[in-house]
N, C-alpha and C positions, 0 to 999 in steps of 0.2 A: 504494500500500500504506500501511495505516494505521499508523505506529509507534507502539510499543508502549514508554513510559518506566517502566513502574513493573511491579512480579511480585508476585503472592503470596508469594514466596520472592524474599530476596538470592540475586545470584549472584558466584562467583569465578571467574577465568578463570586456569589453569595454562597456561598460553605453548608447557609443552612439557613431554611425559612420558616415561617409556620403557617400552614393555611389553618382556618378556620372551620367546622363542620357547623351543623344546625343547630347539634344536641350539644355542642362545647367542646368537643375533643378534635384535636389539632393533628394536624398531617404533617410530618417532616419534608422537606424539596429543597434541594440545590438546584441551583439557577443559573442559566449563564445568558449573559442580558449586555447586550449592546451598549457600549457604554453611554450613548448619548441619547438612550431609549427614553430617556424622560422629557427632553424635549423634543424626538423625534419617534416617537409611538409607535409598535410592530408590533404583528401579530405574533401570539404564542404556542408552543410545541410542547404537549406533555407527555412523559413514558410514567407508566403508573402501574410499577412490580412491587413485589415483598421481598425482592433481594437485595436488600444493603444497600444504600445508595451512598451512603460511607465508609462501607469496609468491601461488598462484596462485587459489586460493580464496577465499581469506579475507572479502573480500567478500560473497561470498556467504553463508559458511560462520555471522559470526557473526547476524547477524536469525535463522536457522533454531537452531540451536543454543543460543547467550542466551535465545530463549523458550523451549525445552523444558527448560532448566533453571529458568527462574522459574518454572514451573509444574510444579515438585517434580521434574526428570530432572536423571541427570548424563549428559552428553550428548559425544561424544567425534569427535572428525574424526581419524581415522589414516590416514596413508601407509603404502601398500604397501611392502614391499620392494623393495630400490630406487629410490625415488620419494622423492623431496621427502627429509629429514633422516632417515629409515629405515634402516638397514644394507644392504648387498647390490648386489645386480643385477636390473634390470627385462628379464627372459628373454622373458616373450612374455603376452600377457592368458591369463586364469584358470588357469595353473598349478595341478595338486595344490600344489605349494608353496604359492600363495595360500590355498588354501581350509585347507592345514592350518596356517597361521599367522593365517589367521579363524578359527578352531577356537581355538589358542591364545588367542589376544587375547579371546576371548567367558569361557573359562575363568579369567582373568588378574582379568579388570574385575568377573565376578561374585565373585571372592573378596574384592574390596577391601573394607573398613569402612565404605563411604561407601556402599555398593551392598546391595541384599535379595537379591541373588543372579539376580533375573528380568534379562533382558537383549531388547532386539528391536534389529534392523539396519532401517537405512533407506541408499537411495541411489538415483539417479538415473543412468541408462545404466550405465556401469561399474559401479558400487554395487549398480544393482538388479540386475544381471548376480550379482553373487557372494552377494547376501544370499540370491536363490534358491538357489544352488549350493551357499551354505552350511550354508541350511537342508536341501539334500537328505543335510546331513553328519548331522544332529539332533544338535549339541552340546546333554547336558542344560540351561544354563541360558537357551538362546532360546526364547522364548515367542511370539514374532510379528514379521513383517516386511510393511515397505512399501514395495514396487519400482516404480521409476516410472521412463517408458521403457527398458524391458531387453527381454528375451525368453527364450524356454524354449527353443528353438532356436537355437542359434550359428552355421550353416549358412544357413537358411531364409529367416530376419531380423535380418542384421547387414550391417556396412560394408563387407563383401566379394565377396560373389556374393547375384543374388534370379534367379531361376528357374533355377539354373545359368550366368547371365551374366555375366562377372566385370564388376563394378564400376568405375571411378575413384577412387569414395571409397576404394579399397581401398589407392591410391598416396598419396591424400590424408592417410589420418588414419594409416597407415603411417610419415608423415616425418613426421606430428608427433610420435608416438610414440617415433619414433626423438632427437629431440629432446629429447622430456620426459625419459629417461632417461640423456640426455648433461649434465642440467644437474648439476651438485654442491648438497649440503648446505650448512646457511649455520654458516660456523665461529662464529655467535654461539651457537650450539646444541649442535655437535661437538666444536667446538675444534680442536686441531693436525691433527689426524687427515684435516682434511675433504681436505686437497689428496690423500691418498692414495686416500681412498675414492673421490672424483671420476676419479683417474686409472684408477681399477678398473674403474666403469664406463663411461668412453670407452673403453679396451681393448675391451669385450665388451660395447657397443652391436651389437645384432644388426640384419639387414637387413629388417624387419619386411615389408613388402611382397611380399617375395621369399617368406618363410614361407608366408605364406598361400597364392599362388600355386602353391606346391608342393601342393598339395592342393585341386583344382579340382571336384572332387565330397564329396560328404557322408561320409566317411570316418572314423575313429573320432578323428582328431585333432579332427574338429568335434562329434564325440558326444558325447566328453568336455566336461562344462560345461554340454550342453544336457537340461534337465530331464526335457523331455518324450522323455525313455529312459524314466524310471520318475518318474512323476511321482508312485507311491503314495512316494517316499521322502522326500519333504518332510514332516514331522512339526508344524509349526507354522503361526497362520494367516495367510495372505498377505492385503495389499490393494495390487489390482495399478492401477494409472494409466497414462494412457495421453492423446494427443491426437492430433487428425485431422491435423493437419497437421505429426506426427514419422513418423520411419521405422517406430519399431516398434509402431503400434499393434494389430497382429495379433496380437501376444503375449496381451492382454486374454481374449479369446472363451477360445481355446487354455487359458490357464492356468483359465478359470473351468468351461470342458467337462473338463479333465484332473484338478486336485489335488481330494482327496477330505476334505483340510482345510477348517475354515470358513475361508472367502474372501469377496472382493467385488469387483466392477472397478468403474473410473471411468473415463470417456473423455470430456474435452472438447474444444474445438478448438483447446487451443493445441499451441504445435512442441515442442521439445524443452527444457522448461524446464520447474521447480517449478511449479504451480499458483496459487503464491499469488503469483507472475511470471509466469503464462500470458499468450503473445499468441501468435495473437491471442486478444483478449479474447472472453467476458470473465475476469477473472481470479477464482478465489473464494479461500475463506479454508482454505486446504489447512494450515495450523499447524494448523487449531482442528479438524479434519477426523482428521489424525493423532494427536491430542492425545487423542481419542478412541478412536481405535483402542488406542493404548498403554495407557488407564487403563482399556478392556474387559480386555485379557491380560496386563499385566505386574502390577497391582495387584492382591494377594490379597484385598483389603477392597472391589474394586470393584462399583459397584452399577449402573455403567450396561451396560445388554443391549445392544441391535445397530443400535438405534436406528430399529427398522421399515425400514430400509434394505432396496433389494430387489438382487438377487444383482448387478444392473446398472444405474447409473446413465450414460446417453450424453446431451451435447448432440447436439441436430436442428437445425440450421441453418433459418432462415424461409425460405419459398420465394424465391428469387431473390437470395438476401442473397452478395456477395462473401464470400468469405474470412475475410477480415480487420474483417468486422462482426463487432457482437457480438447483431444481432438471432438469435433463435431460442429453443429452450427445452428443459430437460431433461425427457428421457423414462428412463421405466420397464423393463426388463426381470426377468423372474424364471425365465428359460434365458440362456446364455451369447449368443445370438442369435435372432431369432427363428425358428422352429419351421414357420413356416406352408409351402407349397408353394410353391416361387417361380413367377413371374409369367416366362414364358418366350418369348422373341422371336426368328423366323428370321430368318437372315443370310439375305439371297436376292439371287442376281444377275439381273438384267432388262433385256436389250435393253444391256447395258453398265453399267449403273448398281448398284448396291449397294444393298437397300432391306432395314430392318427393317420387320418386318411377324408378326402375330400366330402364334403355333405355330395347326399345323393342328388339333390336338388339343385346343383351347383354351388361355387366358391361363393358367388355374390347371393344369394338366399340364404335369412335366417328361418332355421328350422323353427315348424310350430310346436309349442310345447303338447307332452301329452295327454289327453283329455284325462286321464286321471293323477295329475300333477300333484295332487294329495296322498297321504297313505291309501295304499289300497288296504280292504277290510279285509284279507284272509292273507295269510302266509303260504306264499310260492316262488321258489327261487330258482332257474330255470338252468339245467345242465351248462349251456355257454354262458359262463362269465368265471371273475376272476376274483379270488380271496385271498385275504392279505391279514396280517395281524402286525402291525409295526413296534419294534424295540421301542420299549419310553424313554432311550438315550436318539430318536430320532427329533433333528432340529438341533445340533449341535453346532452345523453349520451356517444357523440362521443369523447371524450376528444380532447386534445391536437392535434393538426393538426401532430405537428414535436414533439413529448417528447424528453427531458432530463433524462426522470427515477425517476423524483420526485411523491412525494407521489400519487398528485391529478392532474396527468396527462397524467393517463391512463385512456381506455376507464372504463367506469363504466359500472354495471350490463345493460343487454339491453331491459330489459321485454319492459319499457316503452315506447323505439322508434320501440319494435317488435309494439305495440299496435297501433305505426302508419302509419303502413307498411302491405302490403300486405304478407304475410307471406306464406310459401311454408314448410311441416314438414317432415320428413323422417320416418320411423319407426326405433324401438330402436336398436340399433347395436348389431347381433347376438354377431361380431369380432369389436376388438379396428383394427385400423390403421393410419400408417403414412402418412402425404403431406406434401412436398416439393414443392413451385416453386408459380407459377401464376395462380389460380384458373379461368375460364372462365365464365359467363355466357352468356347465348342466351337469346334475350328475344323478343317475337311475343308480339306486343303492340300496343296503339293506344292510342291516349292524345287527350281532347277535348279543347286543346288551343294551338296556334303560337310558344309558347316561354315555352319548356318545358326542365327538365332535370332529369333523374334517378338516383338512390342512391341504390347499391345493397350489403348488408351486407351478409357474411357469418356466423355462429352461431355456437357455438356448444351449446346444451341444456343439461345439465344435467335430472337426472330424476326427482330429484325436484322441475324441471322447471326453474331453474337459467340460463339465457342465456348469453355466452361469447361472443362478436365478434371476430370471429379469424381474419378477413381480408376484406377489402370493395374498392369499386370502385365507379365510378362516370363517368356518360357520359352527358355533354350537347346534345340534341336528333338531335340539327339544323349540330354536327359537328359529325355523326352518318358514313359517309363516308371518314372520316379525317379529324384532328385539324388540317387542315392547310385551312377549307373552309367551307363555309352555304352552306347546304341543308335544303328548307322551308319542315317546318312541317305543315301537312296539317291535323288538326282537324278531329277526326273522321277515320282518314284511316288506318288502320293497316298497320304497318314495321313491320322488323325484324333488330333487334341490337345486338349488342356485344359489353360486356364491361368486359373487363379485371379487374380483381380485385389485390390487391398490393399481389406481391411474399409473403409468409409465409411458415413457418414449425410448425406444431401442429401434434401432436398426440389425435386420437378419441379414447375415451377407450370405453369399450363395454355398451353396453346399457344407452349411450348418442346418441340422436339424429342431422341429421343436419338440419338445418332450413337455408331458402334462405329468406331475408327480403328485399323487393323492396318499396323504397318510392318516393314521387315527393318535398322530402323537406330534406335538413340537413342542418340544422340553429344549430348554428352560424360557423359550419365550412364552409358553403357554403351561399352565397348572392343569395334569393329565385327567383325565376323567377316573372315576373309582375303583373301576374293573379296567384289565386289558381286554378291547373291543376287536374283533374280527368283522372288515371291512368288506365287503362283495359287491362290487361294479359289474350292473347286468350287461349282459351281449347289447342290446341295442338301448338306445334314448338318452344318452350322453351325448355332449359333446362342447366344441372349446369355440367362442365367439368371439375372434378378436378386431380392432380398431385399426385395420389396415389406413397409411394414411399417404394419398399421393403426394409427388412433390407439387409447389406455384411459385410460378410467378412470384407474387408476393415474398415468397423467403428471401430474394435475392435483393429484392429493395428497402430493408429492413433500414432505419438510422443505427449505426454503430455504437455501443453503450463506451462511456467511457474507462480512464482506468481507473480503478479504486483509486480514493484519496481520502484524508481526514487529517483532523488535527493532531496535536503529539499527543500521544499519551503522557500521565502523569510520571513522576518518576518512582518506582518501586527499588525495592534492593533484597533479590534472591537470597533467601538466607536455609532452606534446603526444597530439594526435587528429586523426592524418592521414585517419580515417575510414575508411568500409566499400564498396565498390560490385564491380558488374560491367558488365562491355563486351562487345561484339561486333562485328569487322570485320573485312570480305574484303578482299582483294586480285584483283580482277579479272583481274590482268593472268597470276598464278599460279593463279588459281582456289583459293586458301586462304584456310578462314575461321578466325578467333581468337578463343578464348572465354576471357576472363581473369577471375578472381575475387579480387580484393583485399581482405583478410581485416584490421582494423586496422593499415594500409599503405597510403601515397601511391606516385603512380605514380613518383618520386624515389628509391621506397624505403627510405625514413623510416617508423620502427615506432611503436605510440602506446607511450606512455613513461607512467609515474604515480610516485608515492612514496608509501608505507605509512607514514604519520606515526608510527603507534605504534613503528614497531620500527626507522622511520628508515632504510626497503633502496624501490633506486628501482630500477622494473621495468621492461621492453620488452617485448614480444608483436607479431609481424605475422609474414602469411603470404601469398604469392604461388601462385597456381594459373596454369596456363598451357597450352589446350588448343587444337593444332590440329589440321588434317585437310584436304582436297581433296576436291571435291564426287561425285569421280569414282575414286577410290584409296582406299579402303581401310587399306593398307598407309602411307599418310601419316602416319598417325596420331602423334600427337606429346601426352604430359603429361608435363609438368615443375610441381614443385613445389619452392619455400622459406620455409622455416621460419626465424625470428630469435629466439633468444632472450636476454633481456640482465637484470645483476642488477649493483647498483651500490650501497655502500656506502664511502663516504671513497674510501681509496686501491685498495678491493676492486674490481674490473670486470672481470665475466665476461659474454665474448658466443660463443656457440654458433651455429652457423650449420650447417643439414644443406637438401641440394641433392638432389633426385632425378629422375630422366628416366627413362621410357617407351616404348619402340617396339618393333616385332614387325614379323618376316617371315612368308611364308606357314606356318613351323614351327615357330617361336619367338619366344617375347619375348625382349627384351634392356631388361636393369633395370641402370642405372646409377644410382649416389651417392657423396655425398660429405660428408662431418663435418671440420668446422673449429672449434676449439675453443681460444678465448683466454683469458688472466688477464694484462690491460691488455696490451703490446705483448707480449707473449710468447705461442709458438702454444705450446699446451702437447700438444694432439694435431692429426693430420691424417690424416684415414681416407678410403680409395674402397674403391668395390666397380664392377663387373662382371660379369655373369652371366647367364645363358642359361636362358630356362623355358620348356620345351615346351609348348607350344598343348595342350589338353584334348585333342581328336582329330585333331593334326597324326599326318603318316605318322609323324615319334620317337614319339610316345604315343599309339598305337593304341587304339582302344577297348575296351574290358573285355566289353563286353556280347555 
């Protein structure tokens, strides 16, 4: 990234402000504000996370921020409530609370002197989570928002369940959460008060995992938040971002097929990061991108239009290109996805074998589904097809639920979860081709247990057999006619299902094949079902739908994105970097295998450490993940997670430690944790929990449907 020394505009940086709420509890926000913004009035930019806007961010926070204020914004980072120097308690993500103290704080900052009154949100995951939510509030002075990776769906696509499957991530970002919330205020900012506030909220740290758990299908606690209820109720215009290789980039299409506001999406290939930090690369210049956007809607004198920009701009990956390259090139859409009739391929079983093979109907006809698309009422499973029962060490290869772009958190080679998958092969492509959008599959099936769910991978095969995942999906089979409700599965009976697999763009070059891999297990991204399920794909009524997309015109006259740039960062000083990694190892003699994910943490468990020169407060961060299981149990199932967090000023040192564990019977999980909570030798709190969550369709929570 290019840094940027000099502005159009001085800037001044206020360290720490306090907005105002309705009920009297006050927001913490750093500010970075033109200096001459008092006499010469600019509209404002707010990011509105619970991650430290003092310790945890900051990094980040100033490059983004310092340039949109040299370039005429006063630009604002606030903590939530409860988070980071904020008043309060951090109860649970997107409360009405939240959104009505986004509400306040947009009314607060458009009144200041320094402001015209126009105001837009920006944020990333969390952030672009509530600036949409916010905006479905329409405070009069927001004029436009820019959400990168968030979603309109809080159910659908987020860190908890994806096709009705609960998650890991959901234990994972759960103890962070629980963590973020147990750190205290920095009494350089508070003052006496901090050790009370702090004790406030270690008392009522909630069990965040557990939360969510209580709510296994789409129900209105997940409605609540998620946009696409009504998405006519967003009043201002969004530009949503998005990359291939984050969890949400299904949001994009969704948000650009639903709000009736002008919009626009972006999709590149990077994980879960600002654009103008995107990796993988390549990176572009997403400041200069938003900079735009802002002085089209927040500026009443502005003269720039839309910039010939078309409703959708996606990276296409070059054919054959890894991941983590940056060959390829952007393309054009002007529909949320492409339109055309997808390119349609039978799953078909033959003499044993699994083979894709052209619909009978042709390539450009979508087959009609079958007239009994629902369970049928008796049990009959027909000599051709094909059964499977897959290892619960299958999905080892799946990487990272959500990537960043680091090295070892991308999927890896797939041979070995093809090996535990029912597998489906195409013959070698006479023609390379492009897809764009949401691949489908159909799948005619039958499971010989109560509690089952599917995992279907897309592949591209090279010809020396090297298998890519280009894209996968997940459907719990009890929530087969909607995450919002159980349908019993009935052993033995053949359905017909549909699971959407995550939007993607890849290019097939020629004479790679595509392979459909279906398995009953992806451990450790997904918490296994109770029993091991034996999976059977009938002879005929499958098949694989995908989003073929030609080349236009339009790709080729695209305007060229800039190159990253930003302000300096602040100055830090490394003071250790036990580093990042992950492992995998069995025990042959228990037949347990162990999936560990060390998150800035040595295996010693030593956390990376730095210091914030500016403000002279030295930080800790690391996280321990810990997953195992038995190739043949199920019920083994083991995640433990900890989280370290640590803040260190003179004789000040506070270290927070929260611990949480995992496991389930054939009826229930069992959620264990624990919070430890110090100021230098002294415990100042110490918290467990214990408790018991019924399995979605265990015999306690029968099903609805």
């Amino acid at each position: 990234m290019r840094i940027v020394e000099s502005f159009p505009r001085p800037v001044r940086v206020v360290e720490n402000l306090w907005i105002p709420m309705r009920d009297g509890a006050r927001l913490a926000a750093r500010l970075w504000l033109p200096a001459d913004a008092e006499e010469r009035p600019v509209p404002a930019l707010l990011e509105y996370i619970p991650y430290r806007k003092r310790d945890g961010t900051r990094e980040r926070d100033e490059p983004i921020h310092h340039y949109f204020a040299g370039h005429g914004y006063a630009s604002l980072r606030i903590d939530l409530r409860g988070a980071g120097d904020s008043d309060g308690i951090l109860h649970d993500e997107y409360l009405p609370q939240e959104q009505d103290d986004g509400v306040d704080a947009i009314a607060w900052v458009a009144s200041q002197p320094w402001c015209t009154g126009a105001v837009g949100m920006l944020g990333k995951s969390w952030g672009g989570f509530n600036a949409l939510q916010i905006a479905a509030r329409r405070p009069p002075a927001l004029r436009a928002v820019v959400s990168v990776c968030s979603t309109d769906d809080r159910y659908a696509d987020d860190a908890h369940y994806m096709g009705g499957c609960l998650l890991n991530e959901n234990l994972v970002w759960g103890t962070l959460l629980m963590g973020l919330g147990a750190q205290p205020p920095d009494p350089e900012l508070v003052g006496a008060r901090w050790r009370a506030d702090w004790e406030a909220r270690l008392a009522a740290v909630p069990l965040h995992p557990a939360t969510w758990m209580e709510h296994p299908r789409r129900d209105d606690y997940w409605k609540h938040g998620s946009i696409c209820e009504d998405f006519d109720a967003v009043g201002c215009p969004v530009l949503a971002v998005g990359g291939w290789a984050d969890a949400y980039t299904n949001a994009v299409p969704r948000l650009l097929a639903g709000l009736s506001v002008p919009r626009h999406g972006l999709i590149g290939p990077w994980g879960h990061v600002y654009p103008h930090a995107g990796t993988p690369g390549p990176a572009i210049g997403f400041l200069q991108e938003a900079l735009g956007w802002w002085d089209r809607w927040l500026r009443d004198d502005a003269t720039t239009d839309d910039l010939g920009d078309p409703l959708l701009r996606a990276w296409m990956p070059a054919p054959g290109a890894d991941a983590d390259e940056a060959d390829g090139r952007w393309v054009a859409e002007d529909t949320p996805f492409p339109t055309t009739t997808p390119h349609v391929l039978d799953l078909r079983v033959d003499g044993g074998r699994g083979l894709l093979v052209e619909h009978a109907d042709g390539a450009g006809a979508a087959a009609t589904p079958p007239a009994d698309s629902r369970t049928q009422t008796s049990a009959h499973v027909p000599s051709e097809a094909l059964s499977h029962r897959s290892p619960q060490t299958t999905g080892l290869a799946a990487g990272a639920w959500c990537r960043f772009g680091h090295d070892d958190d991308a999927p890896a080679e797939q041979s070995a979860d093809d090996a535990g998958s029912l597998c489906f092969d195409g013959a070698p492509l006479a023609e390379g081709f492009e897809m764009l959008g949401a691949p489908r599959v159909v799948l005619r099936l039958a499971v010989d247990r109560p509690a089952a769910f599917v995992a279907v991978r897309l592949c591209d095969v090279a010809p020396d057999g090297t298998s890519r995942r280009v894209t996968y999906g997940l459907l719990d089979l009890a929530a087969r006619e909607g995450l919002d409700r159980d349908v019993p599965v009935v052993p033995g009976v053949p359905m017909t299902v549909e699971v959407a697999l995550n939007d993607a763009a890849h290019a097939f070059p020629p004479g790679h094949r595509l392979r459909v891999s279906v398995s009953t297990t992806y451990w450790p991204l997904v918490w296994p079902s109770p029993e091991p399920v034996t999976l059977t794909i009938l002879g005929t009524g499958s098949r694989l739908e995908l989003p073929v997309r030609a080349p236009r015109a339009a790709d080729d006259a695209l305007r060229p994105f800039g190159r990253p740039e930003g302000a300096s960062p602040p100055e830090q000083t490394e003071l250790r970097d036990p580093g990042s990694g992950r492992s995998v190892t069995r025990d042959d003699a228990t037949g347990e295998t162990r999936y560990v994910v060390r998150t800035a943490r040595d295996e010693q468990g030593r956390v990376a450490r730095w210091r914030e020169d500016d403000i002279g407060l030295q930080v800790g961060q690391g996280i321990l993940e810990t997953f195992t299981i038995r190739d043949d149990d199920p019920l083994s199932a083991r995640a433990e997670v900890e989280q370290v967090s640590e803040l260190h000023r003179g004789d000040w040192r506070v270290r927070v430690v929260v611990r949480t564990r995992l496991t389930a019977d054939r009826d229930a999980f069992r959620l264990e944790a624990s919070l430890d909570a110090r100021l230098g030798d002294e415990r100042v709190a110490a918290r467990e929990w214990d408790v018991r969550i019924p399995r979605c369709s265990s015999p306690a929570h029968p099903p609805s449907g």
